[in-house]
Chimera marker file (.cmm) of the C-alpha trace (Angstrom):
<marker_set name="trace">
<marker id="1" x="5.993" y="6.703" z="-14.232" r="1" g="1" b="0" radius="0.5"/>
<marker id="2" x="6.835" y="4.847" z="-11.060" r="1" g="1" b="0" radius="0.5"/>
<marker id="3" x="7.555" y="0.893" z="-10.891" r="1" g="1" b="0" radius="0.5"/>
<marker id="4" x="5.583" y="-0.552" z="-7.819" r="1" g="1" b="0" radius="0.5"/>
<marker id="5" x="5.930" y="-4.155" z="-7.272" r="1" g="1" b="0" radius="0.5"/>
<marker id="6" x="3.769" y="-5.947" z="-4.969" r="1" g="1" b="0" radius="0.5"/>
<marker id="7" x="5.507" y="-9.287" z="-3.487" r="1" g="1" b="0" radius="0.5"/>
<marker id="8" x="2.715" y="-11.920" z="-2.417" r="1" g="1" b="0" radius="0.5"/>
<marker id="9" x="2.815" y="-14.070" z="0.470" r="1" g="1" b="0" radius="0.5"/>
<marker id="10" x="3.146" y="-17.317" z="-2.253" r="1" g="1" b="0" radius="0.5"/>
<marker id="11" x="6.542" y="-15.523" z="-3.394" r="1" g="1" b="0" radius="0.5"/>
<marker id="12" x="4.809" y="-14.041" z="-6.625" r="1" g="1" b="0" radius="0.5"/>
<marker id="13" x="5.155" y="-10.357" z="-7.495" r="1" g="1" b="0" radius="0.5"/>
<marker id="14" x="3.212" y="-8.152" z="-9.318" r="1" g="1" b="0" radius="0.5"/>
<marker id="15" x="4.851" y="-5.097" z="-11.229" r="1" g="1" b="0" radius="0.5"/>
<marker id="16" x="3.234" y="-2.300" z="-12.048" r="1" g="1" b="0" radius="0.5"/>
<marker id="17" x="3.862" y="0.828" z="-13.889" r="1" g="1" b="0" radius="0.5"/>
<marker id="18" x="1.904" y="3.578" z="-12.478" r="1" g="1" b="0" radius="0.5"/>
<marker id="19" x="1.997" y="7.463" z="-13.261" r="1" g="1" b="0" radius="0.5"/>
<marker id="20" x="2.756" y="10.041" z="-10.849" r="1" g="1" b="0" radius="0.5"/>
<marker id="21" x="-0.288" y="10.862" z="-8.839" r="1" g="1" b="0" radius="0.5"/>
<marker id="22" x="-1.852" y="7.373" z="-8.504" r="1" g="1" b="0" radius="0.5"/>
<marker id="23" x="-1.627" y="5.844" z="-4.932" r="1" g="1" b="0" radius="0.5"/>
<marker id="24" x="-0.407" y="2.028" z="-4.395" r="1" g="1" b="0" radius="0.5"/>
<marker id="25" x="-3.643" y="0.965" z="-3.563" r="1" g="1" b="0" radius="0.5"/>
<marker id="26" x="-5.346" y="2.883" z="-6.525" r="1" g="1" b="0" radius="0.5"/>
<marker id="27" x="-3.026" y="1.120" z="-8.839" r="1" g="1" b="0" radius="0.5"/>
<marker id="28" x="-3.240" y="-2.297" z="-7.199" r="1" g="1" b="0" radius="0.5"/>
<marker id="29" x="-6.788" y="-1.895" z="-7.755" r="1" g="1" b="0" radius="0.5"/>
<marker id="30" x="-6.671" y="-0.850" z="-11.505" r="1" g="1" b="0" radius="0.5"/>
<marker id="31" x="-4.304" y="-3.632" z="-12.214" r="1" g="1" b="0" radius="0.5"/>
<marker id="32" x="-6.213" y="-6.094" z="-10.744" r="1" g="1" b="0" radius="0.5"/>
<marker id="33" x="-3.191" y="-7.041" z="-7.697" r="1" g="1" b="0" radius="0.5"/>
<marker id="34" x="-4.840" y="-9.647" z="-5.410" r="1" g="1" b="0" radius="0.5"/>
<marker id="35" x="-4.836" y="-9.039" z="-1.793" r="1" g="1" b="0" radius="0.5"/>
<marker id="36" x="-5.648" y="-4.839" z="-2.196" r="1" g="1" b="0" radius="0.5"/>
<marker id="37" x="-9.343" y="-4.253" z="-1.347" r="1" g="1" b="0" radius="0.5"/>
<marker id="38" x="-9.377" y="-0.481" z="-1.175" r="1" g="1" b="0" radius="0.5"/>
<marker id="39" x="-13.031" y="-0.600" z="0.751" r="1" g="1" b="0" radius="0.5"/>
<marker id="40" x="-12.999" y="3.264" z="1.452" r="1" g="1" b="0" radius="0.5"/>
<marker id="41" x="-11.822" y="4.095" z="-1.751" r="1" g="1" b="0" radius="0.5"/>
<marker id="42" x="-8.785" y="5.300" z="-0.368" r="1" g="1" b="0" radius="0.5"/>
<marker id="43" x="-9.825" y="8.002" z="1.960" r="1" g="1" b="0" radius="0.5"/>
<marker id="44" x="-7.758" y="6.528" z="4.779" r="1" g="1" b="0" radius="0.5"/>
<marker id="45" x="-11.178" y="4.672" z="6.804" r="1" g="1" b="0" radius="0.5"/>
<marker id="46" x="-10.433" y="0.558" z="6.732" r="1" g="1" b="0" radius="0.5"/>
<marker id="47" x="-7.172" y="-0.541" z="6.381" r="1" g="1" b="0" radius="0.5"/>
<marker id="48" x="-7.933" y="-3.127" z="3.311" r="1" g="1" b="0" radius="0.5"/>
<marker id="49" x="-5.077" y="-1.270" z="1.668" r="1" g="1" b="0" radius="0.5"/>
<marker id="50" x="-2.586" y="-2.503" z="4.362" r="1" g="1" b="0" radius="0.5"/>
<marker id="51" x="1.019" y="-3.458" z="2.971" r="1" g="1" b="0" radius="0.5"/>
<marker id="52" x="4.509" y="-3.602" z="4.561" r="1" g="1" b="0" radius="0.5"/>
<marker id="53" x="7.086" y="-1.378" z="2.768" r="1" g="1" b="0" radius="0.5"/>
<marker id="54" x="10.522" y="-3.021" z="4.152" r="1" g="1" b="0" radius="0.5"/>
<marker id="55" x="12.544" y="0.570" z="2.737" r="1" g="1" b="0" radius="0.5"/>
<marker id="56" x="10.410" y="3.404" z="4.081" r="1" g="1" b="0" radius="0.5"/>
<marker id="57" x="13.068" y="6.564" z="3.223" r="1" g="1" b="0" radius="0.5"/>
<marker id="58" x="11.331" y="9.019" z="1.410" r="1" g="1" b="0" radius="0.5"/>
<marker id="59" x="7.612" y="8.409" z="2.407" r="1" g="1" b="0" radius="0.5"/>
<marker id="60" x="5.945" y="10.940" z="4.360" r="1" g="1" b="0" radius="0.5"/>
<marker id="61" x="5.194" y="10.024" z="8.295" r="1" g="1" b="0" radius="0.5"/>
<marker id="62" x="2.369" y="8.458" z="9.297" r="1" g="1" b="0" radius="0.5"/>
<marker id="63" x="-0.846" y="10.751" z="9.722" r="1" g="1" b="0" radius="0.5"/>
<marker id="64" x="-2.715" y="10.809" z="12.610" r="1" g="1" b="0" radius="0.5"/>
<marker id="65" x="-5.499" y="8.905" z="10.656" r="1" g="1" b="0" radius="0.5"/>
<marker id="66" x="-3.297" y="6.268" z="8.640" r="1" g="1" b="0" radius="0.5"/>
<marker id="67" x="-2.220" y="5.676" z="12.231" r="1" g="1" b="0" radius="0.5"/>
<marker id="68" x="-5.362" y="4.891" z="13.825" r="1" g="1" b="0" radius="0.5"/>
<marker id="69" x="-6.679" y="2.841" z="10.901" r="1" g="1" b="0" radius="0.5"/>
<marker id="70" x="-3.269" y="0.618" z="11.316" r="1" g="1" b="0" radius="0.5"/>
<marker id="71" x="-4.863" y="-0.533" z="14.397" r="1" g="1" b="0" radius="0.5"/>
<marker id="72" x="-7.665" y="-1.804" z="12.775" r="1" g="1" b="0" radius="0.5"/>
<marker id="73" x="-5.773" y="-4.008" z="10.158" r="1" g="1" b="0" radius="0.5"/>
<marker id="74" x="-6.744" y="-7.444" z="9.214" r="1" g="1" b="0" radius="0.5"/>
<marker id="75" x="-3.066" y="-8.438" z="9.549" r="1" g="1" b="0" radius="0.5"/>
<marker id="76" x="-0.259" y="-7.708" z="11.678" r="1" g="1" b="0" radius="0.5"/>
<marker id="77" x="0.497" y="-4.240" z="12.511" r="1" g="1" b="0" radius="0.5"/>
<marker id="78" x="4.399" y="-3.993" z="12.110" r="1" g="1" b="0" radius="0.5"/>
<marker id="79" x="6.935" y="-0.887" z="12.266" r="1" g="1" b="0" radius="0.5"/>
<marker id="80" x="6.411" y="-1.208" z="8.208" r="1" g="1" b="0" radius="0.5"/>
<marker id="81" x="2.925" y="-1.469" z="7.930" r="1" g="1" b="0" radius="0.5"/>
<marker id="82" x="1.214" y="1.533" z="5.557" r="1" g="1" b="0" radius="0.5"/>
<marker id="83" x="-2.188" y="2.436" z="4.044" r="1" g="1" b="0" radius="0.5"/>
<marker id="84" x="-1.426" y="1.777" z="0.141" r="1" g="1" b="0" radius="0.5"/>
<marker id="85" x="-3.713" y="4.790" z="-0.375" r="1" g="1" b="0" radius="0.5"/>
<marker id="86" x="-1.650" y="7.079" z="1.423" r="1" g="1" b="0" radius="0.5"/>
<marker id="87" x="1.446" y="6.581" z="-0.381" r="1" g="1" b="0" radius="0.5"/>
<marker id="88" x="1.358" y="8.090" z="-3.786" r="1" g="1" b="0" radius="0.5"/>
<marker id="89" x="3.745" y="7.956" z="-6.832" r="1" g="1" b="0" radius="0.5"/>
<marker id="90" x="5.756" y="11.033" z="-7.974" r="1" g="1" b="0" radius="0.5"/>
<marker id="91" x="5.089" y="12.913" z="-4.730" r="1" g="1" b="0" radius="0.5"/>
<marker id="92" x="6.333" y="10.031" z="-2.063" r="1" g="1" b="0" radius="0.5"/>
<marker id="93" x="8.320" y="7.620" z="-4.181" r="1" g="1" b="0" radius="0.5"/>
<marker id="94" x="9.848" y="7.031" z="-7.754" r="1" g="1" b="0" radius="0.5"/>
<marker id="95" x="9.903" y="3.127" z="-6.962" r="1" g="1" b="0" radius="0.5"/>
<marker id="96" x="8.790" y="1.432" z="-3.958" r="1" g="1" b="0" radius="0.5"/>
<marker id="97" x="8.203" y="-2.495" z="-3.141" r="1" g="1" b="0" radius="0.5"/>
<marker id="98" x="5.464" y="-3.544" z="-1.161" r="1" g="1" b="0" radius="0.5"/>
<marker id="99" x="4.484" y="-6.899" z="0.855" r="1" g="1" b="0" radius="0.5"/>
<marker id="100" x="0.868" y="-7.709" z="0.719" r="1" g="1" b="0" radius="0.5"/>
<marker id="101" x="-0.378" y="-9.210" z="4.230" r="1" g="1" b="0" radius="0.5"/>
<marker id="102" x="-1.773" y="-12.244" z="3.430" r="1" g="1" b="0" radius="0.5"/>
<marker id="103" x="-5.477" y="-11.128" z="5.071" r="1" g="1" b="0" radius="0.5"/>
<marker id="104" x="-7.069" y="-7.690" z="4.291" r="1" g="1" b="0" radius="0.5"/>
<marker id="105" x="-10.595" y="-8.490" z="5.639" r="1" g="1" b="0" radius="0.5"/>
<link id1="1" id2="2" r="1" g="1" b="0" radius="0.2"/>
<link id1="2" id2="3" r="1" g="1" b="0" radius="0.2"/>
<link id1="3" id2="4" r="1" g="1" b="0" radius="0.2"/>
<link id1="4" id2="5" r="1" g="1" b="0" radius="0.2"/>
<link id1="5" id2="6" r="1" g="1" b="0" radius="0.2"/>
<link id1="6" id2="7" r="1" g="1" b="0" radius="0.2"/>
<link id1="7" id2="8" r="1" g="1" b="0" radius="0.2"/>
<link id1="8" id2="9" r="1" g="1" b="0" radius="0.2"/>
<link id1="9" id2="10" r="1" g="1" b="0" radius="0.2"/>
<link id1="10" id2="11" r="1" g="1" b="0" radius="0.2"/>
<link id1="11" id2="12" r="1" g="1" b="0" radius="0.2"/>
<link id1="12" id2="13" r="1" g="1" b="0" radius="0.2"/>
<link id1="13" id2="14" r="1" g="1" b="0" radius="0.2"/>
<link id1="14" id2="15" r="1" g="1" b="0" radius="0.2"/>
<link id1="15" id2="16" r="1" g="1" b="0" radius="0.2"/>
<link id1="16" id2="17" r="1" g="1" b="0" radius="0.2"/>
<link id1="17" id2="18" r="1" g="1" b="0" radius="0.2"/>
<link id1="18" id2="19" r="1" g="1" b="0" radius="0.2"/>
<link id1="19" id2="20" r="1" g="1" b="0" radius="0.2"/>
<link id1="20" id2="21" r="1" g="1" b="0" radius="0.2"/>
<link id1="21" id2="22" r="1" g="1" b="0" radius="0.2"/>
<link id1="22" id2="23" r="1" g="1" b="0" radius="0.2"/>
<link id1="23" id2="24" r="1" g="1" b="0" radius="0.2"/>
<link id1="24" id2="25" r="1" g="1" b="0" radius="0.2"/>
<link id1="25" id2="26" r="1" g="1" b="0" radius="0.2"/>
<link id1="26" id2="27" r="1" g="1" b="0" radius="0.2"/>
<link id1="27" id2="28" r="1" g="1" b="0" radius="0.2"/>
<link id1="28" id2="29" r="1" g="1" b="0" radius="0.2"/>
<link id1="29" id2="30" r="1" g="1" b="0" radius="0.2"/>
<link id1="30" id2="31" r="1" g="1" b="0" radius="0.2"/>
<link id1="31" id2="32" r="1" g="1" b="0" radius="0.2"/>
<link id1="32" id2="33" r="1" g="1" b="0" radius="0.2"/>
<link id1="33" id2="34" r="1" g="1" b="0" radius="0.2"/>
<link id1="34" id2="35" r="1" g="1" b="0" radius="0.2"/>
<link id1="35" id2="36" r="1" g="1" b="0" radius="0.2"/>
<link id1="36" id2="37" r="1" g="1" b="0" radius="0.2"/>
<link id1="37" id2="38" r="1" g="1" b="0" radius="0.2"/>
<link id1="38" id2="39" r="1" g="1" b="0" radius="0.2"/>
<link id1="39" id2="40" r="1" g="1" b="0" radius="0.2"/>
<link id1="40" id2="41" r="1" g="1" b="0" radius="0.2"/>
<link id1="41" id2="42" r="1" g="1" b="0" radius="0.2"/>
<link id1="42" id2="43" r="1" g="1" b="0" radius="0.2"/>
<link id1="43" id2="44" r="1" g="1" b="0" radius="0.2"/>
<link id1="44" id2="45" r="1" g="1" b="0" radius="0.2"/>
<link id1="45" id2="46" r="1" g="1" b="0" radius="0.2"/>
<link id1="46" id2="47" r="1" g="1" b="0" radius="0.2"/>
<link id1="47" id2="48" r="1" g="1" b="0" radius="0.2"/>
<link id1="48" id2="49" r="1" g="1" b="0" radius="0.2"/>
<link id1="49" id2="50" r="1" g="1" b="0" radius="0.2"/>
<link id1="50" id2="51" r="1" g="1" b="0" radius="0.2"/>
<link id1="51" id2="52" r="1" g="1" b="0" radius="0.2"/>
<link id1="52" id2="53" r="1" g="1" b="0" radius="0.2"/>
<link id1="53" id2="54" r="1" g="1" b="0" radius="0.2"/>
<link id1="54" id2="55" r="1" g="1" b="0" radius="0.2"/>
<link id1="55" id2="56" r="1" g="1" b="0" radius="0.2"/>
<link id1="56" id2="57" r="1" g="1" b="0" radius="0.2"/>
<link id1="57" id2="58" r="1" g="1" b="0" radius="0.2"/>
<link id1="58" id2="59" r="1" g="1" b="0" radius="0.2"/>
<link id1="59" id2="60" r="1" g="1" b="0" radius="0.2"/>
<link id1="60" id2="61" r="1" g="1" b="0" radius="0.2"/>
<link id1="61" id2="62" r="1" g="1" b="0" radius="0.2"/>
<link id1="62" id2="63" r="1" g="1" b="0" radius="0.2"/>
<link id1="63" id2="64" r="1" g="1" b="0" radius="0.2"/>
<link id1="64" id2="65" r="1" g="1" b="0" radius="0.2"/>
<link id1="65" id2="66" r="1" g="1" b="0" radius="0.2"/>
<link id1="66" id2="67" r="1" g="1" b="0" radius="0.2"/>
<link id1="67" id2="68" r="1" g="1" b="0" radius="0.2"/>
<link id1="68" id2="69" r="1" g="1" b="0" radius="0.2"/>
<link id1="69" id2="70" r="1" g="1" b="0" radius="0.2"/>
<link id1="70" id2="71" r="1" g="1" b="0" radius="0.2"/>
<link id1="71" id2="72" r="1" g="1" b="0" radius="0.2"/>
<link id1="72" id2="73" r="1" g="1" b="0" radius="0.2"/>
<link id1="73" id2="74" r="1" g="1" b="0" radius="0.2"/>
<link id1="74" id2="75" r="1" g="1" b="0" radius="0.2"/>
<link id1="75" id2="76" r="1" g="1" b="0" radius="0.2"/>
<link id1="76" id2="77" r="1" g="1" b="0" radius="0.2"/>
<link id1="77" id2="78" r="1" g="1" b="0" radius="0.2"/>
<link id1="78" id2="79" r="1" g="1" b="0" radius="0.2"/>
<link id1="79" id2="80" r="1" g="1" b="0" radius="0.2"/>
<link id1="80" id2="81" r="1" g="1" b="0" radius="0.2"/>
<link id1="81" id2="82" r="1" g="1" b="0" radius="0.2"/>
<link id1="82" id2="83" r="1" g="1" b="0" radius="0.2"/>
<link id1="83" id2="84" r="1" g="1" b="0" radius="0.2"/>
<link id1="84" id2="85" r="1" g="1" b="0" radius="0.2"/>
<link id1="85" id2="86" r="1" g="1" b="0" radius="0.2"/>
<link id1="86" id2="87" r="1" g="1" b="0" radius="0.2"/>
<link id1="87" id2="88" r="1" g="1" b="0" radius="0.2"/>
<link id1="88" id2="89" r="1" g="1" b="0" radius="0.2"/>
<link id1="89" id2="90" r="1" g="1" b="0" radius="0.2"/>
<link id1="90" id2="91" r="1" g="1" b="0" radius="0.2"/>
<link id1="91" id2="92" r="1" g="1" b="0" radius="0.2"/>
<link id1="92" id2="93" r="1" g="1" b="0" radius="0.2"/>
<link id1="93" id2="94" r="1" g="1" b="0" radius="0.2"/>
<link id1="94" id2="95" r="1" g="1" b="0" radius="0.2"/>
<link id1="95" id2="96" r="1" g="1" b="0" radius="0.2"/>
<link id1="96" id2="97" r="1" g="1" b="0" radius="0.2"/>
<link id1="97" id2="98" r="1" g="1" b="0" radius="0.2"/>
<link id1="98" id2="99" r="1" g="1" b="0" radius="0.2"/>
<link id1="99" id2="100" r="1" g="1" b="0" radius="0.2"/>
<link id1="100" id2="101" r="1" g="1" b="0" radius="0.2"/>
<link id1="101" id2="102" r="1" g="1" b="0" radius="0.2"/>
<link id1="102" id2="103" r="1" g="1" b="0" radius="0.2"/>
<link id1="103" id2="104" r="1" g="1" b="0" radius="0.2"/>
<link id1="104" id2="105" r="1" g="1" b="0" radius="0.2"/>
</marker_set>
């Protein structure tokens, strides 16, 4: 299991226990974490899993993909800005924190 906690732009956080395997947006979305749409379903195609991960050691480099789709984010594009769905517990990360841009769509 993996502790993700999702920090809100009001100063609330959301902590969630997720199990190796499941992506930040995937357990955003099953845990019912405001601000992660997850449109695509989390095939990397529009961005509505955007977060900013301040501590990015660890996580794979951006693809080619979650870089393009960046572009396209509601919010500000910054040098932390991620797709939730490409970031996945167990393989990438034991515990990660995540900000949650304040617009998705």
């Amino acid at each position: 299991m993996a502790l993700i906690t999702y920090q809100h732009a009001d100063g609330s956080t959301d902590e969630i226990q997720a199990a190796e395997g499941i992506s930040v947006m995937r357990a955003a979305l099953t845990n019912g974490v405001a601000g992660i749409v997850g449109e695509c379903g989390g095939q990397a195609m529009c961005a509505t899993c955007h977060v900013y991960v301040p501590d990015q050691q660890g996580l794979p480099e951006l693809s080619e993909d979650e870089d393009e789709m960046l572009d396209c984010a509601a919010d500000e594009r910054t040098d932390q800005s991620r797709l939730g769905c490409q970031l996945v517990c167990g393989e990438h990360f034991a515990d990660l924190t995540v900000r949650v841009p304040q617009v998705q769509v």
